[in-house]
Backbone bond lengths (Angstrom), bond angles and torsions (degrees), N, CA, C in turn:
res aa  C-N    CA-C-N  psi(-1)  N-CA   C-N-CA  omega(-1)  CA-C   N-CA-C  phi
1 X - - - 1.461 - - 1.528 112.38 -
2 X 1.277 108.06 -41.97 1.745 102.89 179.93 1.810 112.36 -74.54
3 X 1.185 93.15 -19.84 1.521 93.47 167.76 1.461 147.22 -56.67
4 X 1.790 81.98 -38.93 1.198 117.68 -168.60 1.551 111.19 -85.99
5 X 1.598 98.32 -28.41 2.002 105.16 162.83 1.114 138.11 -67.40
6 X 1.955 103.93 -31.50 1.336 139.53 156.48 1.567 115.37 -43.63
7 X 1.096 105.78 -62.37 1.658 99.11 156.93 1.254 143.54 -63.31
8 X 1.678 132.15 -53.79 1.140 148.28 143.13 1.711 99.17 -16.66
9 X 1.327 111.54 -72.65 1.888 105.77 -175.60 1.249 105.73 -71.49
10 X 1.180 130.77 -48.28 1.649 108.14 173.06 1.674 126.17 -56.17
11 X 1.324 119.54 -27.16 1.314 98.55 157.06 1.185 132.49 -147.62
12 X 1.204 116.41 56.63 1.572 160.70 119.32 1.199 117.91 -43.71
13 X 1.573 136.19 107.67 1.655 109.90 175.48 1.441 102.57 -55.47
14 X 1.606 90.49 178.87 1.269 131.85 -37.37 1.154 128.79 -47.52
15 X 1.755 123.52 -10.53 0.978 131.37 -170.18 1.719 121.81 -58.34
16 X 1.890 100.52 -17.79 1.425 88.88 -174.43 1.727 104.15 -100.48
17 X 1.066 101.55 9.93 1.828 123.85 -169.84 1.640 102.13 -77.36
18 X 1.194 87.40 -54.14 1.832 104.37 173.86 1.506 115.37 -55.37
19 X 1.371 106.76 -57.77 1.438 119.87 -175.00 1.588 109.38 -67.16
20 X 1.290 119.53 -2.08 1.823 132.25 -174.03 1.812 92.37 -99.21
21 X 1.452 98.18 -38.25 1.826 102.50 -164.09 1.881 83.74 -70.75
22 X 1.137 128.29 -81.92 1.383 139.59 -138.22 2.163 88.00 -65.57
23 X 1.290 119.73 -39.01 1.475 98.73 -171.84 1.795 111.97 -90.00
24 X 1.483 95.11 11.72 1.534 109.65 159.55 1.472 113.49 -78.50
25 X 1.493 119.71 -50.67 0.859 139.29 170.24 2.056 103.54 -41.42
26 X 1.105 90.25 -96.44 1.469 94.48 176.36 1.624 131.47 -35.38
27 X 1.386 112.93 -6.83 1.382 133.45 -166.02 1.684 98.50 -112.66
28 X 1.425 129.37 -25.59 1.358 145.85 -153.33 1.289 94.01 -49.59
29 X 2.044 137.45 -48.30 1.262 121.31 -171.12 1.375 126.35 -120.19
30 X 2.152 100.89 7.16 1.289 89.46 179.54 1.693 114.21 -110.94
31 X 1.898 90.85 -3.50 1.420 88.52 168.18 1.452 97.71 -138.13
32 X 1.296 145.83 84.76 1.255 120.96 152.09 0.997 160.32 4.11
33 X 1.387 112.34 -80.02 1.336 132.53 164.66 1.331 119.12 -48.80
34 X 1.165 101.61 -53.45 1.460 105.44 -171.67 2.030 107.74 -80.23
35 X 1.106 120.49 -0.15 1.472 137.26 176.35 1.231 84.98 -101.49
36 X 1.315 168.97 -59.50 1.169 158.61 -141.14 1.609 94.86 -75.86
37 X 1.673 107.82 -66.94 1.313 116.38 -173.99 1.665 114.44 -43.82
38 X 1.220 113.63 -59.89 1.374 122.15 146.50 1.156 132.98 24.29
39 X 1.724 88.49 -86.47 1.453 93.30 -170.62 1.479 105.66 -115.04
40 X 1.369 130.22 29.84 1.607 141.34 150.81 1.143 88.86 -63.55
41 X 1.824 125.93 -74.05 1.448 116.29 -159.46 1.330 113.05 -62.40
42 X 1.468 120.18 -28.37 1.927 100.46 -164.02 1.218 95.04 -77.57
43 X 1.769 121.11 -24.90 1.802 108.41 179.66 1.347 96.08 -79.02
44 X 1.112 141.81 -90.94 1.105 119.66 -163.28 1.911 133.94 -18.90
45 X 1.559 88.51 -34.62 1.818 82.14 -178.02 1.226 89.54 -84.91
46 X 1.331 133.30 -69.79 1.573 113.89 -166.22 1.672 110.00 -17.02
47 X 1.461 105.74 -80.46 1.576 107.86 -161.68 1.760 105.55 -62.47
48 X 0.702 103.72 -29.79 2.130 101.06 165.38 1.729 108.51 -43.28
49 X 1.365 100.37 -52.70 1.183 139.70 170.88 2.022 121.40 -33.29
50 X 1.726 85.29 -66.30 1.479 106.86 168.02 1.436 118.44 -63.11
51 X 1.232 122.81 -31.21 1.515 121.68 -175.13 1.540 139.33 -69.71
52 X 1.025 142.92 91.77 1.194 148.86 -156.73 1.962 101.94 -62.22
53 X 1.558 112.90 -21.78 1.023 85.48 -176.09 2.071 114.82 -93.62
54 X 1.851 103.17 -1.87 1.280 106.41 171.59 1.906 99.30 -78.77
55 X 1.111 133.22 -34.83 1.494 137.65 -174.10 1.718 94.46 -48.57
56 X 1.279 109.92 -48.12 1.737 112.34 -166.55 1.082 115.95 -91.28
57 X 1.934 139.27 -6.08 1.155 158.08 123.18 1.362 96.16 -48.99
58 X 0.880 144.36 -111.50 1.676 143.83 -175.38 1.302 104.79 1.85
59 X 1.122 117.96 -71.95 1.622 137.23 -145.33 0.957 92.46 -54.68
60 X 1.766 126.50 -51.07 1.317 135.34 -178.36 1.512 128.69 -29.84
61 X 1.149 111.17 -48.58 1.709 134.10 -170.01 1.823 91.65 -72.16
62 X 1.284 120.51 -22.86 1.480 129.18 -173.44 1.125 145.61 -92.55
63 X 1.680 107.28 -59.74 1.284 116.07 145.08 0.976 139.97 -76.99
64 X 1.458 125.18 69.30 1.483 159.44 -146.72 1.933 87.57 -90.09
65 X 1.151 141.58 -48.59 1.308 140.66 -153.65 1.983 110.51 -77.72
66 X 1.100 120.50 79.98 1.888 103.98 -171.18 1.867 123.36 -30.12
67 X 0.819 155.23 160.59 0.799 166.22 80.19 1.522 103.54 41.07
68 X 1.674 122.32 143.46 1.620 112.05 173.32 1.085 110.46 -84.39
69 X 1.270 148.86 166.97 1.530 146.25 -175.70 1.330 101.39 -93.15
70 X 1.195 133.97 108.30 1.614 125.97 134.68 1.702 121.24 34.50
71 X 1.314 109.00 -82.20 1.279 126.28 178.57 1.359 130.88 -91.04
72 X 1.815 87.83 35.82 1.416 100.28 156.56 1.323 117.55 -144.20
73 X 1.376 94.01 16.65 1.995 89.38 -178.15 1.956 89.50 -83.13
74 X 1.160 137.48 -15.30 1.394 112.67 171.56 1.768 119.12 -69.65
75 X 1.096 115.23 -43.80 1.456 144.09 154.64 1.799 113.10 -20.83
76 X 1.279 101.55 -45.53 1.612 108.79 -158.50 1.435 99.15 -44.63
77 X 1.249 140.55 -75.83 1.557 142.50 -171.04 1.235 93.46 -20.13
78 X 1.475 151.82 -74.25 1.207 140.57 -179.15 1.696 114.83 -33.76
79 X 0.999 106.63 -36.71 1.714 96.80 -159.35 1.853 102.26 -97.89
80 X 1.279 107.60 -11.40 1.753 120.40 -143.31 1.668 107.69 -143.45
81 X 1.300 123.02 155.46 1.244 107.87 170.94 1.524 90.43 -141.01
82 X 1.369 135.61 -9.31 1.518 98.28 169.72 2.051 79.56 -148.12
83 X 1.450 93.21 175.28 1.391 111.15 165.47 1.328 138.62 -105.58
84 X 1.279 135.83 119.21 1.529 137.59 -154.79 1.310 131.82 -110.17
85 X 1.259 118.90 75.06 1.856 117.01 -151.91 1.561 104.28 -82.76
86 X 0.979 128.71 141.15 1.290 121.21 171.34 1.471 110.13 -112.88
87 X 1.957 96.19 143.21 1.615 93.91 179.81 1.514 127.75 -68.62
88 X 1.368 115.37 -179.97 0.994 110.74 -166.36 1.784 111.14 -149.86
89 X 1.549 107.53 41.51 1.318 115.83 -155.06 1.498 114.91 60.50
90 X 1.782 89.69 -169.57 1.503 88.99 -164.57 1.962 96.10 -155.37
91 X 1.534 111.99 150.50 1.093 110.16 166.25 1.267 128.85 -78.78
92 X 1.576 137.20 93.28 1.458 109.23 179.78 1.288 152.76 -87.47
93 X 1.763 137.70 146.21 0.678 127.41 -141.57 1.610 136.61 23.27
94 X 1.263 109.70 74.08 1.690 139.51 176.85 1.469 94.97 -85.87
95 X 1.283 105.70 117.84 1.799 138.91 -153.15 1.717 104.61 -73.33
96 X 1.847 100.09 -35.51 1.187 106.71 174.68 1.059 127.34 -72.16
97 X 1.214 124.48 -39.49 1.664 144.58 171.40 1.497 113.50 -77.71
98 X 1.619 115.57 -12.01 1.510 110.48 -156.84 1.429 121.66 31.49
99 X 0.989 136.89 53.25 1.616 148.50 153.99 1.462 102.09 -177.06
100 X 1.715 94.45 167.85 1.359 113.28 162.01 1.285 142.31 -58.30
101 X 1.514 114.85 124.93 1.604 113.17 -152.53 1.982 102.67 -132.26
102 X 1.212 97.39 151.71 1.459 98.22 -163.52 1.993 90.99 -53.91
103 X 1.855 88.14 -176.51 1.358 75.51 -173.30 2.246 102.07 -110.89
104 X 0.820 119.97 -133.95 1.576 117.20 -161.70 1.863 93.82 -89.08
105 X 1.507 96.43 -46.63 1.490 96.47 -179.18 1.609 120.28 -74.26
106 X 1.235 93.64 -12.82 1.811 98.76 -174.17 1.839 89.88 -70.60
107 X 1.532 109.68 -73.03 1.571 122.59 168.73 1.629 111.90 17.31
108 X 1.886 94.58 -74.35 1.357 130.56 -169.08 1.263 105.51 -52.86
109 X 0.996 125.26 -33.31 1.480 139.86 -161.62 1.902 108.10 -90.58
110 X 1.222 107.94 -57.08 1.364 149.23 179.15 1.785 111.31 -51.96
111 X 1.340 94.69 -42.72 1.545 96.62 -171.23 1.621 91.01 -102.74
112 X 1.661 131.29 -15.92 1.420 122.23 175.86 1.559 103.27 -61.53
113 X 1.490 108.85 -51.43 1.321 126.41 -165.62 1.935 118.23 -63.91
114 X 1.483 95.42 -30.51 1.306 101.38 168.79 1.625 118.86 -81.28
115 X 1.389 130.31 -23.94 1.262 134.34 176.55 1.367 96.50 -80.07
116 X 1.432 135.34 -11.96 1.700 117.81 -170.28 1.328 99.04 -104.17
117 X 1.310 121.57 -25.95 1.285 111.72 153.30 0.825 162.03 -48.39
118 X 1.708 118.88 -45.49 1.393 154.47 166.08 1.911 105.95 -57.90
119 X 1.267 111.67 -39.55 1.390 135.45 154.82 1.147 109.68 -73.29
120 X 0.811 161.21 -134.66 1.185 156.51 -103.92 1.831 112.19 -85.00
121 X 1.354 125.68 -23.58 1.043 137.99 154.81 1.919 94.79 104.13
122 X 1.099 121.33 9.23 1.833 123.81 -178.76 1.670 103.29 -77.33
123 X 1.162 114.74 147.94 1.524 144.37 -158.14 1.810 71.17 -99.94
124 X 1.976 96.05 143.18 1.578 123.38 163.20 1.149 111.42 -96.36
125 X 1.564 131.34 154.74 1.103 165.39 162.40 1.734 124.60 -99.88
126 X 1.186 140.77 72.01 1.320 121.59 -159.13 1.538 97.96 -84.58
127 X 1.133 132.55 150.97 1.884 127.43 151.80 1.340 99.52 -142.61
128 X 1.514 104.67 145.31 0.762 122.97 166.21 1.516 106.43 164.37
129 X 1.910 130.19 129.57 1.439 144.71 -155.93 1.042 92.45 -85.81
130 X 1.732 125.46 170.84 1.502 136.14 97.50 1.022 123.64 55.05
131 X 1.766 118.91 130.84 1.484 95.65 155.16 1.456 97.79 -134.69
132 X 1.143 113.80 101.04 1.520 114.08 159.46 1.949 83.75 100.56
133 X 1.491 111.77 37.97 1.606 114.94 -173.78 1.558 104.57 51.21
134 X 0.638 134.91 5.50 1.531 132.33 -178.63 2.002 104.36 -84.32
135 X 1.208 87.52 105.03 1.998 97.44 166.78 1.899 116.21 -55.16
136 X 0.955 103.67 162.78 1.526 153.15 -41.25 1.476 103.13 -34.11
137 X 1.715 108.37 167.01 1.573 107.79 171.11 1.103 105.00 -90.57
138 X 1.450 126.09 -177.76 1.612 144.14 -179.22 1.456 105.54 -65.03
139 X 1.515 115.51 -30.71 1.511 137.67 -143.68 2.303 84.03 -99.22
140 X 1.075 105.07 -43.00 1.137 100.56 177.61 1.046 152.50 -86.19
141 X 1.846 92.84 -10.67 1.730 117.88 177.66 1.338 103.34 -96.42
142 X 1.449 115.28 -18.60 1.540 108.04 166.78 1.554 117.05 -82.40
143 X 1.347 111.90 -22.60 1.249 106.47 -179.10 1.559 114.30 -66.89
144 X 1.884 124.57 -40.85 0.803 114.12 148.30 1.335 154.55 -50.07
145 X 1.469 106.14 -24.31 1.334 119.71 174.21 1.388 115.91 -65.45
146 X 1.738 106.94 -46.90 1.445 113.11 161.33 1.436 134.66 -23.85
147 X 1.135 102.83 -60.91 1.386 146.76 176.94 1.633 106.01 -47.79
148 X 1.111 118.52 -84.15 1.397 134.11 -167.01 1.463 91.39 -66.17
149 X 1.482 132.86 -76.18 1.657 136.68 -118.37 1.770 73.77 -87.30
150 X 1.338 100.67 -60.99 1.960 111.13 -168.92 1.105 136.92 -53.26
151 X 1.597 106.16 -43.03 1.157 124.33 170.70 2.146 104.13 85.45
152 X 1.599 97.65 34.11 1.402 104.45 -174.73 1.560 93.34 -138.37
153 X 1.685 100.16 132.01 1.566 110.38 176.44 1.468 90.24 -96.55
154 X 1.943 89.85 140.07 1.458 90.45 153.55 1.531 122.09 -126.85
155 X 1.475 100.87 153.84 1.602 136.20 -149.26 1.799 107.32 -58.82
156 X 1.743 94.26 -42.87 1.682 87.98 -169.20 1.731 84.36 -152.81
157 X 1.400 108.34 146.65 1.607 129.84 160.31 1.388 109.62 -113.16
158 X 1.907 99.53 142.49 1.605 100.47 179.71 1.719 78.70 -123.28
159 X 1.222 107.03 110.87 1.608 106.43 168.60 1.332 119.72 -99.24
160 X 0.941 126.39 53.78 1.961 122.30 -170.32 1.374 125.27 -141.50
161 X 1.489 93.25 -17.23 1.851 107.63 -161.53 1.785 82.31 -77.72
162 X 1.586 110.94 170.16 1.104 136.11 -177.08 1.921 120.18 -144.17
163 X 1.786 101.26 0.06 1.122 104.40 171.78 1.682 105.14 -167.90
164 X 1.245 111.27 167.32 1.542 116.90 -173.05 1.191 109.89 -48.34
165 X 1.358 117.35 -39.58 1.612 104.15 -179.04 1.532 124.72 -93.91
166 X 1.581 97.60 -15.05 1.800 96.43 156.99 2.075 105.99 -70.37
167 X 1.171 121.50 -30.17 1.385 122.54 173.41 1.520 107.01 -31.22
168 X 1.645 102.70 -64.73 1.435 126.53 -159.51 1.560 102.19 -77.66
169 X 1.293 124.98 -51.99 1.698 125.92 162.60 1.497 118.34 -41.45
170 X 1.237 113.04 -68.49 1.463 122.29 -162.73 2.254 91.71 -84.28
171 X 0.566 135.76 32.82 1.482 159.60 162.32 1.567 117.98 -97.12
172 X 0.997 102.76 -63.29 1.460 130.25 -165.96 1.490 104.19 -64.86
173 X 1.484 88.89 -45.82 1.790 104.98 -175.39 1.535 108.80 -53.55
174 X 1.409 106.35 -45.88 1.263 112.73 -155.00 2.151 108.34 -79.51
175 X 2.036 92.12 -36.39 1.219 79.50 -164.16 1.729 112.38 -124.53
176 X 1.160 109.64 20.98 1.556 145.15 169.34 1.512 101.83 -66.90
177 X 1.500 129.92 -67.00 1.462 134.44 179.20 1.294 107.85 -66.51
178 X 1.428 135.52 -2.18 1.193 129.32 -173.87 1.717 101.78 -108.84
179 X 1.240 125.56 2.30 1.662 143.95 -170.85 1.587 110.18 84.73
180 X 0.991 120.22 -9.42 1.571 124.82 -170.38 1.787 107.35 -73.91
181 X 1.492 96.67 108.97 1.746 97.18 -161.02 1.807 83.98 -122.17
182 X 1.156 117.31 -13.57 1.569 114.88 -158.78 1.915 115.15 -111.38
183 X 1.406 112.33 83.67 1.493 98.47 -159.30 1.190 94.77 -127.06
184 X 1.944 103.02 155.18 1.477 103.45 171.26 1.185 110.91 -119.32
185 X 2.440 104.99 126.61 1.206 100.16 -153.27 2.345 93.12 -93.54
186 X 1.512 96.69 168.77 1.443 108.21 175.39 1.266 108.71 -125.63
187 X 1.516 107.33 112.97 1.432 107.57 150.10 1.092 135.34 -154.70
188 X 1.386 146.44 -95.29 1.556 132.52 149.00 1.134 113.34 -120.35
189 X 1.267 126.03 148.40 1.312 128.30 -132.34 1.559 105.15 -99.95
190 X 1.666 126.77 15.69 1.276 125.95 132.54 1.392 124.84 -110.45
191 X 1.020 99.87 19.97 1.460 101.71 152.95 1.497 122.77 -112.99
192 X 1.531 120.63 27.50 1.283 133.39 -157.60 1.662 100.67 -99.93
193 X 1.277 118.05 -49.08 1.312 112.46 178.01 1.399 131.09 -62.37
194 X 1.274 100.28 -58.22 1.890 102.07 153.88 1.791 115.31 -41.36
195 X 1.254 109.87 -60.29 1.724 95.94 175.32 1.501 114.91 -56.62
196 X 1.114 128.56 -50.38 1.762 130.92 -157.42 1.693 72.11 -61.19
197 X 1.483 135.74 -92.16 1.406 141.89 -153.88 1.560 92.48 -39.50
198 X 1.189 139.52 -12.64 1.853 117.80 -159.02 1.962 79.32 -117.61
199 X 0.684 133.88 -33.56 1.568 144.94 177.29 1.792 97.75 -55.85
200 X 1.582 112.33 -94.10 1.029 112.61 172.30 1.867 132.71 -40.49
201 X 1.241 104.33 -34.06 1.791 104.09 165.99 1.416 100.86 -71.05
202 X 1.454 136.85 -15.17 1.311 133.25 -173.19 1.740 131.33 -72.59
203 X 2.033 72.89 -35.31 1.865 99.60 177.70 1.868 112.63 135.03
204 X 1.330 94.32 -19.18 1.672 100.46 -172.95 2.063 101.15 -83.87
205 X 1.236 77.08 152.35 1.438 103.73 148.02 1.056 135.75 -107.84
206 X 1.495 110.67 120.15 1.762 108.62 -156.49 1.524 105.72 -124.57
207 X 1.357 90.97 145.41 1.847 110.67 170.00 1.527 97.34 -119.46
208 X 1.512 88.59 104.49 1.595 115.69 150.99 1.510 122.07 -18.86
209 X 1.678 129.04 120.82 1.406 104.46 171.75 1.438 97.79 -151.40
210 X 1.365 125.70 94.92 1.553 118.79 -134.98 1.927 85.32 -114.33
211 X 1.327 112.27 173.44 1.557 111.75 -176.88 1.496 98.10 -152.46
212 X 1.021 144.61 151.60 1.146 139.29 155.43 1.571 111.63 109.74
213 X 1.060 132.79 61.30 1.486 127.45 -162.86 1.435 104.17 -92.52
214 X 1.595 132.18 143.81 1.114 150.61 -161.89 1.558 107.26 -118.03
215 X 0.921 99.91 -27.80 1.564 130.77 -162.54 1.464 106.23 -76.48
216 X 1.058 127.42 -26.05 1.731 120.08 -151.51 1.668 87.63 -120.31
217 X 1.461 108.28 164.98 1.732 112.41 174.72 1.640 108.84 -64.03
218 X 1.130 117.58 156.15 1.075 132.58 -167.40 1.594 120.55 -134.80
219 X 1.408 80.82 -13.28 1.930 91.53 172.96 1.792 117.74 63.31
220 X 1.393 92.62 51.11 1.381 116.84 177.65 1.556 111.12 -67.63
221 X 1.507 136.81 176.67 1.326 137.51 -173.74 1.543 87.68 -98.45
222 X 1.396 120.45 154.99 1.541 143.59 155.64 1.838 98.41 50.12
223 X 1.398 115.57 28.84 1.547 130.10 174.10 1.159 110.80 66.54
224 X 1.383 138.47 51.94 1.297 155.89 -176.55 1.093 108.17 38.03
225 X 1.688 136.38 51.21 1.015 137.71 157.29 1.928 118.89 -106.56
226 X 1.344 96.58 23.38 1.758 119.63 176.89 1.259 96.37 -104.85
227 X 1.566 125.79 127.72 1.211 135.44 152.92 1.437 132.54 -39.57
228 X 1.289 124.06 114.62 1.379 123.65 -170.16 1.589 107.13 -130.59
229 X 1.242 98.32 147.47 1.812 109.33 176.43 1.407 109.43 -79.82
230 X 1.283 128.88 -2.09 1.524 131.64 -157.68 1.592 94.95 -103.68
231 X 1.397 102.22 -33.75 1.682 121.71 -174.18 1.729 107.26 -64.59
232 X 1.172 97.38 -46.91 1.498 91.16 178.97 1.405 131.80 -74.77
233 X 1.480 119.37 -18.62 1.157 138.18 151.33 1.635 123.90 -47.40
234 X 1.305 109.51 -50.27 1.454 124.69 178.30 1.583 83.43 -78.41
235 X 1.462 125.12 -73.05 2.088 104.36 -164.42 1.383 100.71 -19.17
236 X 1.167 115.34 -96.51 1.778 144.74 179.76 1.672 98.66 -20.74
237 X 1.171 138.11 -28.40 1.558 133.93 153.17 1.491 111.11 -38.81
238 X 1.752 94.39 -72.68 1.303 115.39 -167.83 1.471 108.31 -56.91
239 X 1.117 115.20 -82.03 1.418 95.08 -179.92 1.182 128.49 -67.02
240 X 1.531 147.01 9.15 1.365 151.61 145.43 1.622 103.64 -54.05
241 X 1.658 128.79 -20.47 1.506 132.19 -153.41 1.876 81.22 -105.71
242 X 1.382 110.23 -50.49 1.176 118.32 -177.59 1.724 110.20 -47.35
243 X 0.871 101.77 -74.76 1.545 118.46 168.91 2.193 114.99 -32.55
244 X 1.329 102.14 -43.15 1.252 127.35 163.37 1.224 105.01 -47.28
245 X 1.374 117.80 -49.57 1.998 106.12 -148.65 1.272 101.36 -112.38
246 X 1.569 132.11 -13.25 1.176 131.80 140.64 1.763 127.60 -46.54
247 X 1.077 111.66 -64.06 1.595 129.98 154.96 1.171 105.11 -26.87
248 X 1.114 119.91 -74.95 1.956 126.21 -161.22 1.706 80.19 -78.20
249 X 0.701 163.71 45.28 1.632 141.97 151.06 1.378 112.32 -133.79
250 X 1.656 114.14 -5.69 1.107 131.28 161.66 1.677 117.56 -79.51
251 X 1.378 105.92 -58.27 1.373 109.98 -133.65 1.604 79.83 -123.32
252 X 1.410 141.11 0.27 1.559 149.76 154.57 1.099 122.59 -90.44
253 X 1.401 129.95 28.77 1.468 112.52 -164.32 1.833 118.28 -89.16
């Protein structure tokens, strides 16, 4: 598994952006030209990279799924019978909490999933495995988190999966034999299309309930054409999601 991240980030931007800068570097006197070319592209992608206002152009082509309306999170029991948050890693050992605690994006997810509940009155589902086999799961630190911060128990944990479509598999397992075919999944709203497609190949019927939009203005300084460290984090989303829905449409059919 750590191997397998080792690759993915090495050539994945930025990781392969970097690796364009440094064999520019190393190329600087025995090939020129081709070191010049080099390192146009790794600068250029980096700072493409940095921009919050290419992250929200990007996002666009992605977060294809709207937003749920307001005046239907009371409604949901009609359309849905349980709710499906997916993890989203985890911080470990956070000094304040002394243990492992979801991470900022899990939160996002976490507190959507707890307001659609409380409304609509549907039982949670957390999944999410391991990291590196190391306990608690993703599926279980949210359940606690639920619990304590929310003041919402949840019903069932799938702690094992290790990717969106083990989410949607090892899901199915759990709440498929129980008749529950109709769920609404939560997560961020470019990572929404890959889940609804890994959900539905699974067996469910899903209502979309996405959080986190990339896509919309954000009210950046000088119109998000200022370099930001936050920007490059979200790039490397986007196309890591990109990279995602190619993959699963290959090798999931």
């Amino acid at each position: 598994m750590p191997f397998r991240y080792f690759i993915k980030n090495l050539l994945l931007p930025p990781g392969i952006f970097l690796l364009l800068l440094v064999l520019a570097w190393w190329l600087r006197s025995r090939r020129p030209r081709l070191a010049r070319a080099l390192f146009v592209i790794g600068f250029v992608g980096m700072l493409s990279m940095s921009l919050p206002v290419v992250v929200q152009w990007s996002a666009r082509g992605i977060e294809s799924i709207p937003p749920l309306p307001q005046d239907q999170w009371t409604t949901l029991a009609q359309r849905a019978d349980a709710i499906v948050v997916l993890g989203s890693g985890r911080e470990r050992n956070d000094p304040t909490w002394d243990r492992d605690i979801p991470t900022g994006v899990a939160l996002e997810r976490m507190r959507f999933a707890a307001r659609l509940s409380k409304a609509s009155g549907l039982p949670i589902l957390t999944t999410g495995g391991l990291h590196y086999g190391e306990p608690p799961s993703e599926a279980a630190i949210m359940a606690d988190s639920l619990r304590d911060d929310f003041g919402v128990n949840v019903r069932w944990q799938e702690g094992e999966s290790r990717t969106t479509w083990e989410n949607a598999n090892m899901t199915a397992a759990i709440l498929l034999p129980q008749g529950i075919k109709r769920v609404v999944v939560v997560t961020q709203a470019w990572h929404m299309p890959r889940s609804v497609w890994s959900f539905e190949k699974a067996g469910f019927s899903v209502v979309p309930a996405p959080v986190g939009f990339l896509s919309v203005d954000n009210a950046r300084p000088f119109g998000g054409w200022m370099p930001e460290s936050k920007a490059v984090w979200q790039s490397g989303q986007l196309l890591n999601e990109v990279a995602g829905l190619v993959g699963y449409r290959l090798f999931y059919r």
